[in-house]
C-alpha positions as CSV (number, residue, x, y, z in Angstrom):
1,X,8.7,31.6,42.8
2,X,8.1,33.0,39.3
3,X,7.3,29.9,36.4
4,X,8.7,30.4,33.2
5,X,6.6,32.4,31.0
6,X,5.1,33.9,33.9
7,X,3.9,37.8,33.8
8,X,5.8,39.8,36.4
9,X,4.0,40.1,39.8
10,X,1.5,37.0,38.5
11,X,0.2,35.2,41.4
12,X,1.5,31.1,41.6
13,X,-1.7,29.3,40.6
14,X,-3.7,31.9,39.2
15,X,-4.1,32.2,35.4
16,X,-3.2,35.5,34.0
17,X,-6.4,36.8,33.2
18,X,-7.7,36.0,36.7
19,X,-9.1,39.2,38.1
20,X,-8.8,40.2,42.0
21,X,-11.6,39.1,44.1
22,X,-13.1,41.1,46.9
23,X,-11.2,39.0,49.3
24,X,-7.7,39.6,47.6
25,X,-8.1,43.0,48.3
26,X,-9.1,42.5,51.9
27,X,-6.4,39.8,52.6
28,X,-3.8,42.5,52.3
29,X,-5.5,45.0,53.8
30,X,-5.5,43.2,56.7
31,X,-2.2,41.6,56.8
32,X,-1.1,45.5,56.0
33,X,-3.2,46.2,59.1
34,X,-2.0,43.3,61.3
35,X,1.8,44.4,60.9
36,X,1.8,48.2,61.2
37,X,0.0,50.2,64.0
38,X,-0.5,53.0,61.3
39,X,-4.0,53.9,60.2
40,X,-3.2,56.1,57.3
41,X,-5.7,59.1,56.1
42,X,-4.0,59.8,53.4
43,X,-2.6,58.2,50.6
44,X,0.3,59.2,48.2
45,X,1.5,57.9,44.5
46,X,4.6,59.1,44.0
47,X,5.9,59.2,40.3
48,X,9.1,58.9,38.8
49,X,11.8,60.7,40.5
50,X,9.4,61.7,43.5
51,X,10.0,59.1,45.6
52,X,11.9,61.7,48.1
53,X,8.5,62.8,49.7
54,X,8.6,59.9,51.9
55,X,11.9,61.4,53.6
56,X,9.5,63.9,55.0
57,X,7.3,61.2,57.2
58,X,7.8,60.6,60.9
59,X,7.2,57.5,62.8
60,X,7.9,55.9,59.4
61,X,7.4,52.1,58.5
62,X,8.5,50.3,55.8
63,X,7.8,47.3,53.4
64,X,8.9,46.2,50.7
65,X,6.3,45.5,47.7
66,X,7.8,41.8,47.6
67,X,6.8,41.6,51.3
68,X,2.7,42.3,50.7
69,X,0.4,39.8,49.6
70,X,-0.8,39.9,45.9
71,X,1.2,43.3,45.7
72,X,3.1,43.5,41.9
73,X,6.5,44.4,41.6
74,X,8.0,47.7,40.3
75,X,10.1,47.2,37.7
76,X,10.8,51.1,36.4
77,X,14.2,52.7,37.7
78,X,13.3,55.2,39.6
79,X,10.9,53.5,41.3
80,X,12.3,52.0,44.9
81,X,8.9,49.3,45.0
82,X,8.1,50.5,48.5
83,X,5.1,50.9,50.7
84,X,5.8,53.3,53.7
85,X,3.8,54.5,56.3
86,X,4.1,57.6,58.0
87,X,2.8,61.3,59.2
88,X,3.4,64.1,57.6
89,X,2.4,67.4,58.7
90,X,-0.6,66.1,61.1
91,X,-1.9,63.7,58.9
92,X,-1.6,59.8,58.8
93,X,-0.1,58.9,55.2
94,X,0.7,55.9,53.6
95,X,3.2,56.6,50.4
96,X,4.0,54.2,47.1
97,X,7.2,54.8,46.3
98,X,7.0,53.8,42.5
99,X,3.8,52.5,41.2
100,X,2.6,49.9,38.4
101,X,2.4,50.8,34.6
102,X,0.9,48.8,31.7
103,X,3.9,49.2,29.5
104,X,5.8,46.7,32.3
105,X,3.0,44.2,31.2
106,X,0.6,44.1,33.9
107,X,-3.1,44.7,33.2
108,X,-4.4,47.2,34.3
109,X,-6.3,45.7,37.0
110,X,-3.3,45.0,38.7
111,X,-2.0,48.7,38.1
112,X,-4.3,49.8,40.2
113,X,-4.4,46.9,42.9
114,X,-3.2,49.1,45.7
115,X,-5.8,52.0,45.4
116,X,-8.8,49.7,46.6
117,X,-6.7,48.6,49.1
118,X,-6.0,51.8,50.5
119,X,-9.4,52.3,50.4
120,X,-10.2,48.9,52.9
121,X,-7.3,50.6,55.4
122,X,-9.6,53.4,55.6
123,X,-7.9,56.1,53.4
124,X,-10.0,58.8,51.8
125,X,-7.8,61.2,50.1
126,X,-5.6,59.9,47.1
127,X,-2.7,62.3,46.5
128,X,-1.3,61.7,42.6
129,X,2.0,62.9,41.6
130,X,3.9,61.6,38.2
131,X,6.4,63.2,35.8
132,X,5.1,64.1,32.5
133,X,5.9,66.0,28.9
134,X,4.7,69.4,28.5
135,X,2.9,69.9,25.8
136,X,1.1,73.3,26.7
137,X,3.8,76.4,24.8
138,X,3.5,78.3,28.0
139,X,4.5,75.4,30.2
140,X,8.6,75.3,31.1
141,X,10.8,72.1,32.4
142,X,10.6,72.7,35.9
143,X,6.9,73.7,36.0
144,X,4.0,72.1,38.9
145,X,0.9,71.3,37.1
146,X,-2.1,70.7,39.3
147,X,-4.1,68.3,37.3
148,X,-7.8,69.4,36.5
149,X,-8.8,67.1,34.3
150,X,-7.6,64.1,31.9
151,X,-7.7,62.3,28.6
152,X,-7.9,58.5,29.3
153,X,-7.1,57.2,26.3
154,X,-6.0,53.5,27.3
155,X,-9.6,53.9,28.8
156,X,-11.2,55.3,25.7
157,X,-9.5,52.1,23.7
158,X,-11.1,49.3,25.9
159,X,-8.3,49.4,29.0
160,X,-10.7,51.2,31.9
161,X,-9.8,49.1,35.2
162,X,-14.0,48.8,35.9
163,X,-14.0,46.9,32.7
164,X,-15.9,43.5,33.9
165,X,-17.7,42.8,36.8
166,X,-18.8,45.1,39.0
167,X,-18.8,44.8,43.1
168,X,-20.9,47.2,44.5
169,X,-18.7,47.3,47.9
170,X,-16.6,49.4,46.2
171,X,-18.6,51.4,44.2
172,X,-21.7,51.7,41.3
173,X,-21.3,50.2,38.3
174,X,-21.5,53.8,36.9
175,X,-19.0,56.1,38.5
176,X,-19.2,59.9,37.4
177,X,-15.4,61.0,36.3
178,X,-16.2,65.0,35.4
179,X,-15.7,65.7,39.0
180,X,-12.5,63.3,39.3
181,X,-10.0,66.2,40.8
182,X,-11.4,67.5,44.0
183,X,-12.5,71.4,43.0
184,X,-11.8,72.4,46.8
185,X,-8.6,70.9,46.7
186,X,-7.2,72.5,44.2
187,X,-8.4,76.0,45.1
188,X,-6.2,75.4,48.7
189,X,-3.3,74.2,46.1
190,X,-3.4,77.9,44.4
191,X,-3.6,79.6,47.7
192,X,-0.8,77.6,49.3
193,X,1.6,78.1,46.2
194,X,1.2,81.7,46.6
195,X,1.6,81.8,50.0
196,X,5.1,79.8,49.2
197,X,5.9,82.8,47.0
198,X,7.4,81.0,43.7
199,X,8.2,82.8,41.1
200,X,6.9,80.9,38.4
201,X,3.3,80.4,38.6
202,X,1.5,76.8,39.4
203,X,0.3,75.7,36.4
204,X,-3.4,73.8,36.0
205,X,-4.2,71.6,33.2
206,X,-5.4,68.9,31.8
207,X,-3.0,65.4,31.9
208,X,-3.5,62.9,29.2
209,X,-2.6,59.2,29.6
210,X,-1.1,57.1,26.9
211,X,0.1,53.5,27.3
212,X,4.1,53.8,26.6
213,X,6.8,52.8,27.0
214,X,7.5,54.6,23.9
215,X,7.2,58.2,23.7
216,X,5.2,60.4,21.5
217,X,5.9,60.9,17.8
218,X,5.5,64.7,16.5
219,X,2.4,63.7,15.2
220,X,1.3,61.8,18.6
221,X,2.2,65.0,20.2
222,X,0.2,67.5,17.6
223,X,-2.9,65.1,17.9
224,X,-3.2,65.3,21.5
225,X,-2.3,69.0,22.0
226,X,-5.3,69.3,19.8
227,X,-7.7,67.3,21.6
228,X,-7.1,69.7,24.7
229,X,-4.2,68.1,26.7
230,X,-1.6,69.7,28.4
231,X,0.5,67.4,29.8
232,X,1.5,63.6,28.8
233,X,2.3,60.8,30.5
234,X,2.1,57.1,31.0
235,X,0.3,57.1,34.4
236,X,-1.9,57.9,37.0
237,X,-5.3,57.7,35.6
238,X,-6.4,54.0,36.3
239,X,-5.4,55.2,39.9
240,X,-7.3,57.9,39.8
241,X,-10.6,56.1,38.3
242,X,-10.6,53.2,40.7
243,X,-10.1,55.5,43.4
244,X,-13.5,57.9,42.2
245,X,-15.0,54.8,41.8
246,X,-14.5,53.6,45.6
247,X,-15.5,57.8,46.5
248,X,-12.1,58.8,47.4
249,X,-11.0,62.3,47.3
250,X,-8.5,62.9,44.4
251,X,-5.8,65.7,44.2
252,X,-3.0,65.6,41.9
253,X,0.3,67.3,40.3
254,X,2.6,66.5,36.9
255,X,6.1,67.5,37.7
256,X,7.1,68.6,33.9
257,X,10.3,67.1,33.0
258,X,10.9,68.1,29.9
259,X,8.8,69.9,27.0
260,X,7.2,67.4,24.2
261,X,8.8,67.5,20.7
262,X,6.1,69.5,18.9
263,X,8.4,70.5,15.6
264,X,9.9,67.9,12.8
265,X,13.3,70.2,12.9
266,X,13.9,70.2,16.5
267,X,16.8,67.4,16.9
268,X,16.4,66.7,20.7
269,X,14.8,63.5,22.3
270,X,12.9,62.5,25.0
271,X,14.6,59.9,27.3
272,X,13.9,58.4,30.8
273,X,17.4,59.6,32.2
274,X,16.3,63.3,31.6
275,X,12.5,62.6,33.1
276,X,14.5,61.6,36.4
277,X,17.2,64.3,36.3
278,X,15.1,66.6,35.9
279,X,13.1,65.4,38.5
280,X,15.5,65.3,41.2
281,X,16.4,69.1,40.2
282,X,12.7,69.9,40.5
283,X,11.2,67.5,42.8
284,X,12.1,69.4,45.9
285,X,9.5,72.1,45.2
286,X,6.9,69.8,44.9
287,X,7.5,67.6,48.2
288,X,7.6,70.8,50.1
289,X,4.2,71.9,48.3
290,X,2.3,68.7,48.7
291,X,3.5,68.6,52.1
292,X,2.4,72.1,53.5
293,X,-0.6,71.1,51.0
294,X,-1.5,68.2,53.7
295,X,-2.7,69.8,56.6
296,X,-5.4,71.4,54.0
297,X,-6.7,67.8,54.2
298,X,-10.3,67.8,55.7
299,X,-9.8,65.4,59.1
300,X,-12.2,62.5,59.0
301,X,-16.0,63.0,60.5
């Protein structure tokens, strides 16, 4: 039951500012872990559009978000606000179909709620996909960018989900980020793509994350293809953090949608409908990538 006023996904009897303890984290964990006989390796965010990589699981098992405890809702079209468990190409995977934004008004340490749970089921690879705007000239709608590096700029302005206490059963108060993306990772990622044989090349870069919804002015868009970004979007890096924090390996791709409006005459707009069009058009590439990409996966010790 939702009160009136209420943020979505808030918790019945917890203030909004109330943070998630240590034992939130493990409750769902292990009700996830009392109801599904999966114990998943791996685990995937799937971004707008994207969703479709879960059709590639076997032995799959489904729940909805609104069936977890303390999971938040998804509230983005294009996002189905699904948890399913699976295997995919010899490893154990458990996939988010849609994932949490701070432009739907949760903060962000809700956004990234599921990451340290993944982490108590015993995951250690986090597998990041999202759409995004291309704001490198050489980059084309269409285009796989394996993600090298990012700008965290909600992060930069005072919204980095380790803000507060820190609980050292997760990880240091201190966590490194220049190593976020796994280097050995994405060296496999270039040498499966060629092996795939795609014409267009796979293109590496640096995502930057702004809060949205809105998109990016011309201005917005000069600013931060200055300061070295590549790609935009409204995702992914409070994932990504929370996860380095906790020591998982991180690997990730921006499936570019469409190209950033960099030019005061150029009449077109950016719009959600097109982000998903062009991701359906597009996002059968990168399933089959990330999936052939999975048994490059180092098994556990």
């Amino acid at each position: 039951m939702q009160r009136p006023g209420m943020e979505p996904g808030a918790r019945v009897g917890f203030p909004l500012d109330s943070r998630f303890t240590y034992e939130d984290y493990q409750h769902t964990a292990e009700w996830l872990l009392s109801h599904t006989k999966h114990r998943p390796q791996v685990a995937v965010i799937c971004g707008s559009g994207l969703g479709g990589l879960t059709d590639k699981l076997t032995q799959t098992q489904i729940f909805d978000y609104s069936e977890i405890p303390n999971f938040p809702q998804s509230t983005v079209p294009g996002h189905a606000g699904r948890l399913v468990f699976g295997v995919l190409n010899g490893r154990a995977c458990v996939m988010m179909q849609g994932r949490f934004h701070l432009y739907e008004g949760y903060p962000v340490w809700k956004v990234t709620f599921p990451v340290r749970v993944f982490h108590l089921l015993g995951v250690d690879t986090l597998v990041v996909t999202n759409a995004a705007g291309g704001l490198n000239p050489k980059f084309e709608v269409g285009d796989i960018m394996l993600i090298r590096d990012h700008i965290n700029l909600p992060g930069l302005c005072g919204e980095n989900p380790l803000i507060g206490p820190n609980d050292e059963r997760f990880g240091v108060r201190f966590p490194a980020m220049s190593d976020a993306y796994d280097r050995e990772m994405r060296q496999k990622a270039h040498s499966t793509w060629k092996q795939m044989g795609e014409q267009r090349d796979l293109q590496e870069g640096t995502y930057v994350m702004v809060t949205g919804p809105s998109f990016e002015t011309v201005a917005e868009c000069r600013m931060l293809q200055k300061l070295g970004a590549d790609a935009v979007g409204m995702s992914t890096v409070p994932e990504v953090v929370v996860a380095r924090h906790c020591g998982l390996r991180v690997f990730g791709f921006s499936l570019i949608t469409n190209k950033a409006i960099l030019d005061y005459e150029n009449l077109e707009k950016a719009n959600h409908e097109e982000v998903l069009n062009t991701g359906k058009q597009a996002s059968q590439k990168l399933e089959q990538f990330v999936s052939i990409l999975m048994a490059s996966i180092p098994l556990p010790d």
